[in-house]
N, C-alpha and C positions, 0 to 999 in steps of 0.2 A: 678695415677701411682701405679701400684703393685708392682713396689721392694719396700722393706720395708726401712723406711726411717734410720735405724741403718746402713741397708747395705748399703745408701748411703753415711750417713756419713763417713760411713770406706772406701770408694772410692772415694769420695771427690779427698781428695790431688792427686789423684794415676792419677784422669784422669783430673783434669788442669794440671798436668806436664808434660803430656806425652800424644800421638795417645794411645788411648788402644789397645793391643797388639803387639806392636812394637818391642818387645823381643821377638818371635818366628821368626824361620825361613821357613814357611810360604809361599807359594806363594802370596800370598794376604797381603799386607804393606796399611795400613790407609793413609802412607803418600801420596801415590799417590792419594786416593781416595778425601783427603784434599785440597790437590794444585794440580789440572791433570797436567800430564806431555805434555796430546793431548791437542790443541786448541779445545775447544767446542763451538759449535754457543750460544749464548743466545738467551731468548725465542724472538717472535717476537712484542709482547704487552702483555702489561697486562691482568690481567683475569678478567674477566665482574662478578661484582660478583649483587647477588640477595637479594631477603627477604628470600628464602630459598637455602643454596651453601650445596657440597655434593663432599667431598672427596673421589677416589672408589678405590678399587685393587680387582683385581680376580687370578685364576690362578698363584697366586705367586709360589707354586710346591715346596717351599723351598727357592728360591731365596734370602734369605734374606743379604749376605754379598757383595750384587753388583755383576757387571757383571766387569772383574778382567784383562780381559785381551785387550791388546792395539791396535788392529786391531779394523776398522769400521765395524759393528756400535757398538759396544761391549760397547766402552765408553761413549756412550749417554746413557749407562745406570746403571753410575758404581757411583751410591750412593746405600749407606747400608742402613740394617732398622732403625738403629742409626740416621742418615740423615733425614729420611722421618719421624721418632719421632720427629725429633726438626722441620722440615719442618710442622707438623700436631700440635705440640704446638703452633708456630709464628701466623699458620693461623686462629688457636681458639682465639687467641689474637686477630688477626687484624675482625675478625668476632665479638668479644665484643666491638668494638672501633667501628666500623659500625654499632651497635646494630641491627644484623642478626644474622638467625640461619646457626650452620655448622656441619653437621653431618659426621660420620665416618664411610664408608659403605665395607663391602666384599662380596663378589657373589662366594664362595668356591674354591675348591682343594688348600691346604695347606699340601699338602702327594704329596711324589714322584718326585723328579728332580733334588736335588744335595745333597753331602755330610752331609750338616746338618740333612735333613732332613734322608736321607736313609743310612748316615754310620755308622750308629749304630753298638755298639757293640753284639757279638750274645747274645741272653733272652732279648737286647730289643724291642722296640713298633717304628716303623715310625715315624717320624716328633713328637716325644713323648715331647724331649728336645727342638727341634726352636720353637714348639709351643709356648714355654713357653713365648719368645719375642713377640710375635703377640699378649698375653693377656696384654701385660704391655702396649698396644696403647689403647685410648680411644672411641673402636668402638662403636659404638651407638645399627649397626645389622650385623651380618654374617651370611649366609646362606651356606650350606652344598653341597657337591662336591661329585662327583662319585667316584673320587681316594681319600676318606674319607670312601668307601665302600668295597674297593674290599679287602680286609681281616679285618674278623671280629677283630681283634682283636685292628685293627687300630679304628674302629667304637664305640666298647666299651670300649676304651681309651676315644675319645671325649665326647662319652656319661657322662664316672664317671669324666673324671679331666678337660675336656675343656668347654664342654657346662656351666654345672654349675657355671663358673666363669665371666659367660656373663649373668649373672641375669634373663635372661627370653629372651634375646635378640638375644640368638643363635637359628637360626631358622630350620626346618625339615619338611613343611608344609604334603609333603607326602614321607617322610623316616622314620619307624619301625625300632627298633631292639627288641630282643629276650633275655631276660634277664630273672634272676629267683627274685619272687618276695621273702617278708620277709618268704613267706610260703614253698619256694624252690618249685613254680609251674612256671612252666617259659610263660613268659608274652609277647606280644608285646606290645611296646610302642616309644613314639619318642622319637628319640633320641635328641634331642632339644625342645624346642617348634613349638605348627603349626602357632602360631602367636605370634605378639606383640603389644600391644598399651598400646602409650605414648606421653608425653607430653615434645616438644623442649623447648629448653631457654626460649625462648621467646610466649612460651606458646599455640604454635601450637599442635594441636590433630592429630597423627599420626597413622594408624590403617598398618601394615607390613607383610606379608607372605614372606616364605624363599621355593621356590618352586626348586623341581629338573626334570630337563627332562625326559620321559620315559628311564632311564636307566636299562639293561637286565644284565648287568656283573657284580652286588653284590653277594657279599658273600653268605653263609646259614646264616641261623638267621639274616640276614637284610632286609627288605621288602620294594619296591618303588612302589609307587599308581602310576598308571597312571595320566598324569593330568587329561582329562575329566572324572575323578571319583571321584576324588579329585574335584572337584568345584561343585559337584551335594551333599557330605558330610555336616550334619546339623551342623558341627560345624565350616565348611565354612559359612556357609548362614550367621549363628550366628555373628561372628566375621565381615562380614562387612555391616551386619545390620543396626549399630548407622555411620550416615557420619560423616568423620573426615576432618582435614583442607585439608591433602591429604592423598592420599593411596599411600605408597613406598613398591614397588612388588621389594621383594631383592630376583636371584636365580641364579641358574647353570644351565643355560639354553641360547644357544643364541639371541641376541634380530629378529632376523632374519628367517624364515625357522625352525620355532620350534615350541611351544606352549604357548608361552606368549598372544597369540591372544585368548585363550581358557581362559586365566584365567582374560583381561582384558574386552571380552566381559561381562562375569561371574558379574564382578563389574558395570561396566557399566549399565547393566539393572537393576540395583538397583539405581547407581549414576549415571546418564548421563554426568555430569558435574564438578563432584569434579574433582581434580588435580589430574592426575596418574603420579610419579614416577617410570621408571621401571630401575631397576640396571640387568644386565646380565653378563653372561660369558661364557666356555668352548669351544668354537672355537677359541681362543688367536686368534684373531685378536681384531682391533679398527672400531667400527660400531656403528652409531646412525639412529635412523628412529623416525617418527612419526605415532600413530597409529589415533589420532585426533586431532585440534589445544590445546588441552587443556593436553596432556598428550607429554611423552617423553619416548626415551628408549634407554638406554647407553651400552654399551659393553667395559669396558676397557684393551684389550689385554691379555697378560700373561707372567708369568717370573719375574716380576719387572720390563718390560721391557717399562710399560706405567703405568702412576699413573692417573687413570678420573678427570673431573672436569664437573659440571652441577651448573647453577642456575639456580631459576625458580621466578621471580616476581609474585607472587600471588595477585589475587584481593584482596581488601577489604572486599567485600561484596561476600556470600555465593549466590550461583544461577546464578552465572553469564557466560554467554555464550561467549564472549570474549576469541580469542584464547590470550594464555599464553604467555611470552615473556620468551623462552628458551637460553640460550649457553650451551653450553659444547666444552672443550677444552680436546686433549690430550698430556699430560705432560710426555717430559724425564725425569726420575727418575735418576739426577744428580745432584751434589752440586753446578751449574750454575746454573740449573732451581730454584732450592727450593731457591739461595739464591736471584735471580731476584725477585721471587714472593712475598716473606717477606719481601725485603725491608734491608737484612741484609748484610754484607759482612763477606769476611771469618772465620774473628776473634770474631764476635759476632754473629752466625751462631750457634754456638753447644750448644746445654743445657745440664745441666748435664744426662738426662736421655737418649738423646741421647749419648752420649758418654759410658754412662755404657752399652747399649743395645751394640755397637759396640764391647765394650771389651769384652761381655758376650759371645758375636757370634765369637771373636777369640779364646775363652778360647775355645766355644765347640767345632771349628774347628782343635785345636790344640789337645784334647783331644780325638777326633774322628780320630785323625793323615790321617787328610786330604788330608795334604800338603807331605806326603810321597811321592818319587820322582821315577816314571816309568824311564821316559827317559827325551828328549828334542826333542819336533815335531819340525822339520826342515822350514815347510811353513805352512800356514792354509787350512786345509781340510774342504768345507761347504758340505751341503746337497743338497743344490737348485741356490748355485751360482757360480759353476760350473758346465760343462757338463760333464754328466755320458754318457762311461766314459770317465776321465779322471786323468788325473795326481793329482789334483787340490779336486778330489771328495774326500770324505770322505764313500760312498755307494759304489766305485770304490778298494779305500786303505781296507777298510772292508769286504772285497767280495772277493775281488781278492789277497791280502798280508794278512793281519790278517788273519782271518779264518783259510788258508789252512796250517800258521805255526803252530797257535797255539791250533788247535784242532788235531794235528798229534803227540804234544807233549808227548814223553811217551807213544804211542796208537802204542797195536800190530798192528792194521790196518795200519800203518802208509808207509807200503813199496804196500799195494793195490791200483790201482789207482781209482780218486773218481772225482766228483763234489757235491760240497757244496751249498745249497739257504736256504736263509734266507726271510726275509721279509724287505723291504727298511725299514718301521715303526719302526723296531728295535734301530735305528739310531734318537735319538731324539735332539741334538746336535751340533751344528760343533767343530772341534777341531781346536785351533787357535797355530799359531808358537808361540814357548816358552815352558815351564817346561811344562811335561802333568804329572798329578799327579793323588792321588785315587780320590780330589774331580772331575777331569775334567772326570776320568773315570766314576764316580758314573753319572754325569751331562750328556756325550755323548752317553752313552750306558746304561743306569740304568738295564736294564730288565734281573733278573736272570733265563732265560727261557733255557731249556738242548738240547740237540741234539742228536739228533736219527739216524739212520741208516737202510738201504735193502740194504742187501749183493747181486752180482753177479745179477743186473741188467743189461742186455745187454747195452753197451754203445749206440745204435742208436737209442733204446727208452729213455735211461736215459735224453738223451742230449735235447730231445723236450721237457720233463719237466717245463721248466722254462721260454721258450718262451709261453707252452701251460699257467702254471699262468698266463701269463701279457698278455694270450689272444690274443697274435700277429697275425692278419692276419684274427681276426675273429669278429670282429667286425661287417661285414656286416649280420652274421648270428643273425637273429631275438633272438632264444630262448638263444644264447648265450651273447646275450648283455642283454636281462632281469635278466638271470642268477646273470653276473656280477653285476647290479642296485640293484639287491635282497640283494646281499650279500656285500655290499657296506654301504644299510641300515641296515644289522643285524652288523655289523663291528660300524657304527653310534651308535645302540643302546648298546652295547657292552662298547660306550666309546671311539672310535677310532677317531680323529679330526684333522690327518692329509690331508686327502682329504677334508676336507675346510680352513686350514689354508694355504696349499700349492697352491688352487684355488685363495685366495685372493690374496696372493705374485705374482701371475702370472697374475693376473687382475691389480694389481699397477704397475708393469715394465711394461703393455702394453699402459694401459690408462694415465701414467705420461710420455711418449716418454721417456721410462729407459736409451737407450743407449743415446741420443744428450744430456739427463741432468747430464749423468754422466761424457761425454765428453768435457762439458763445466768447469768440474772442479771448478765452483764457493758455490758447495753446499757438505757437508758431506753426508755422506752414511746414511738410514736411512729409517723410513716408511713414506710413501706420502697415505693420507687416503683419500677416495672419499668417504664418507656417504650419509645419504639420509635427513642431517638437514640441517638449512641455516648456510653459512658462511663456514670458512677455521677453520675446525674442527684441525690440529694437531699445536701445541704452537713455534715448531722449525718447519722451511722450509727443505728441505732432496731433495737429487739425490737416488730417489728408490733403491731396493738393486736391483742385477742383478739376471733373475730368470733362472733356464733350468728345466724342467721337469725330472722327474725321475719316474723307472717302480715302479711297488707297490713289484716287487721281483727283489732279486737279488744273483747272484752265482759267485762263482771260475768259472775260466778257465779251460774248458774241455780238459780233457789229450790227449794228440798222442797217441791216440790207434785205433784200428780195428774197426766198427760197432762189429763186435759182440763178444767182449770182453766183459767177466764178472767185470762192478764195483761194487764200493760203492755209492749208493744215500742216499750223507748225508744230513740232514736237521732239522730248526728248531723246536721242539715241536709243538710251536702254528699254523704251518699248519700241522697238519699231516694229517687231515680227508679230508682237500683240496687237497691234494699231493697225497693221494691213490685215490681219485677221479681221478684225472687227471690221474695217472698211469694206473691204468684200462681203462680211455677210448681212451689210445693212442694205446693198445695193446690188445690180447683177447688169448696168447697163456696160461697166470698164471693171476690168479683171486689174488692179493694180498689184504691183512687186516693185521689187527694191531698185528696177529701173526707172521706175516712175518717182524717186528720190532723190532728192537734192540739197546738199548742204545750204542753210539757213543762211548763218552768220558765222564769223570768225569766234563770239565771244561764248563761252564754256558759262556752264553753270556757277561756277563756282566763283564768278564775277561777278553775277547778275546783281546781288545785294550793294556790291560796293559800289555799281555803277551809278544805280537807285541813293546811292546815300550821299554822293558827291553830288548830284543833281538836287537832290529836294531834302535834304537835312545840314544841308549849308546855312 
């Protein structure tokens, strides 16, 4: 435990008397998180445990004070880090009572996705302060994340105060940073360790890589190896040289259509047979496979929104070609699951350390003035479970009402008429009915990206714009669908994970019959996982959530005007090189480039909701 045990003393009384944080006004109350006010299913059996069990979270993104609000599935996942602290002490316990080993795994992105982490006051660092809760848990290994890269500063943050507080176990197999050494010559070096090896309870030899996928959208001064370069490096070779009991591959990488194949061959032709491990992540979804009977490979979602579970029964005897006897389970991250699984009820459920992590994460929540009050959303706006559009969407309310109020806000342009596109990706969130606040804003829209403007675009080219993004109608054209595939994969390597998190959601409402199991009303809203390991991979049973497809762009409503009226083509930053692309080749009378560009407005994306909410949810 890293709070220091004075500080707990002086907290002691404060948090048996009391939910910590209970004196703020807050949208976020412990007490519900305590006693739900929703009926939650409990899990469906126990959990199969092993000679080696294996705790996982990925993708957390900040998530750490639960998911808050009362609409499905939101509640399946509304325990805190505080919860999952006393959930990850029970099970260290019920793992020495079993005399098994249980280790505490992360596969990165701890940056980026709600208030804690991003509402920082300005001069500070990203996930600088939640972090600080993430070290007081007793990980064994973490492995590093793309959105741990994309500003240096967020990188050598981890570098000087986070890695180092993980002893050797914070891992970077091929991520560099750029640092000045004692001689002020600046250096590369990792930002973590490229490896770790070490010895469990129970005196198992573990030999760990913390690997990141070809990522293209770091910072300056940070460097990512490709992987097959990374596994050809002599101090790869070196490191899994001596065989260990098993090899645990921790990374940010999915276990899926990636390169965990490159790094487990790699081992393999050294150990044919030792136990592989592999923990993954960065497509938030939940996905296991097997690459041979003797290994595994886990994926456990993102958000908080799934907590993994792996044992592995290991032979006796070194050399053995017997495949392995695998589970893995994926756990809602609730105070019904955690207290199922311990064996606790509500009242003997919290440890102190839990409960100080809870009060900790209200204090910063309250300090970061989180809980400050936009408006009150009227119903719940999703992303993917509504049809765009529609009333119901949130890419629909964003597009079409937001935007066009609150970037006119104050803008001499504001009596010109215009259409607006943004990118759907922009929208990383739903917004659910009740208080919408700066953490829901920070949560639904994070991205402070600015908008641009071309003045006196004819309206009859400006209008094809947006159809020509989402490629309408062209699909049958060869060079045009490679186009899109190309830039799909530079989007991939970039970091971008909604074109396979939104493929998944729409592969489970179709392979779970979404609509008759939701019509049957006997099961909560929730993910229905189909992996590629034996057995019924997820811990609760679930009616899928409902999916509709949405374009990869989207825009306001085109004004009543002439074809050939001069508008404004307003739009996002991060297409711009796309948009002038497009623009040139819908037309050939003006060659436009980025001189023909013009800052919009002052206000950033990442406004746009709260501006909309203080306006017309008053």
């Amino acid at each position: 435990m890293q709070l220091t045990s004075l500080l707990a003393l002086a907290l002691a009384g404060v948090a048996a008397r009391a939910c910590p944080g209970e004196e703020h006004d807050h949208a976020h109350e412990h007490s519900r998180r305590a006693f739900p006010q929703t009926h939650l299913t409990p899990p469906s059996r126990p959990l199969e445990w092993g000679d080696v069990n294996i705790i996982h979270t990925t993708d957390s993104h900040g998530w750490l004070l639960g998911h808050q609000k009362a609409s499905f599935p939101e509640p399946n996942y509304s325990g805190d880090f505080g919860d999952f602290a006393s959930f990850v002490a029970h099970m260290k316990q019920i793992a020495e009572e079993k005399d098994v080993d249980l280790l505490l795994v992360d596969s990165g992105d701890l940056h980026d996705g709600t208030g804690l982490s991003d509402g920082f006051p300005p001069g500070g660092v990203d996930a600088h302060e939640s972090n600080k809760f993430i070290l007081d848990l007793p990980y064994d290994v973490m492995a590093i994340g793309n959105h741990e890269l994309y500003i240096y500063a967020n990188t050598l943050d981890m570098y000087k105060n986070f890695a180092p507080r993980l002893k050797g176990r914070y891992l970077s197999s091929n991520v560099n940073i750029t640092v000045l050494n004692e001689h002020g010559e600046a250096v590369s070096v990792p930002v973590g360790s490229r490896f770790a090896k070490f010895k469990t309870r129970k005196g198992r030899k573990v030999t760990s890589l913390g690997v990141l996928f070809d990522f293209t959208g770091n910072d300056v001064n940070t460097t990512v190896q490709k992987v097959e370069d990374m596994v050809k490096e002599s101090w790869f070779k070196e490191a899994i040289k001596e065989e260990p009991d098993f090899f645990l591959l921790v990374g940010h990488m999915p276990v899926r259509e990636d390169n965990w194949p490159t790094v487990f061959n790699a081992v393999r032709a050294v150990h044919p047979t030792t136990p592989i491990l592999i923990l993954g992540g960065h497509t938030h979804i939940r996905d296991c496979l097997q690459l041979d009977g003797r290994s595994i490979a886990l994926e456990s979602g993102r958000y908080m929104e799934t907590v993994g579970w792996l044992s592995a029964k290991l032979d006796r005897q070194r050399g053995s070609k017997k495949d392995i006897a695998f589970t893995r389970r994926y756990l809602d991250p609730n105070r019904v699951t955690y207290e199922y699984h311990t064996r606790r009820s509500n009242f003997s459920f919290d440890t102190l350390q839990g409960r100080l992590i809870t009060q900790g994460l209200n204090e910063l929540a309250k300090r970061f003035d989180l809980g400050a009050l936009f408006g009150t959303a009227p119903q719940d706006y999703t992303i993917s479970q509504a049809p765009f559009p529609s009333n119901n969407s949130l890419l629909s309310l964003f597009a079409a009402q937001a935007m066009p109020y609150a970037l006119t806000v104050n803008n001499s342009r504001a009596s010109v008429p215009n259409i607006m596109i943004t990118n759907s990706g922009s929208q990383r969130f739903d917004v659910y009915a009740g208080p919408f606040t700066k953490n829901d804003q920070l949560t639904a829209s994070p991205f402070a990206d600015a908008f641009l403007y071309i003045p006196e675009v004819p309206f009859s080219i400006a209008n094809q714009v947006l159809p020509a993004l989402n490629n309408a109608g062209a699909n049958e054209r060869r060079e045009l669908r490679e186009r899109a595939l190309e830039r799909e994969r530079e989007m991939y390597a970039r970091g971008e994970v909604d074109m396979r998190f939104l493929k998944w959601l729409e592969d489970m409402d179709r392979r779970s019959n979404g609509p008759e199991r939701r019509a049957a009303q006997n099961a909560t809203l929730g993910y229905v996982t189909h992996d590629d390991c034996p057995g019924v991979g997820d811990d609760v049973l679930h009616a899928p959530l409902p999916f509709f497809s949405t374009p990869d762009f989207i825009g306001s409503n085109p004004p009543n005007v002439t074809d050939d009226t001069p508008i404004d083509l307003v739009f996002v930053d991060f297409i711009e090189s796309q948009l002038l692309e497009i623009l040139n080749g819908l037309q050939s009378d003006k060659k436009y480039n980025t001189s023909d560009v013009k800052p919009y407005t002052d206000v950033l994306a990442n406004a746009v909701l709260g501006l909309y909410a203080e306006k017309y949810w008053n």
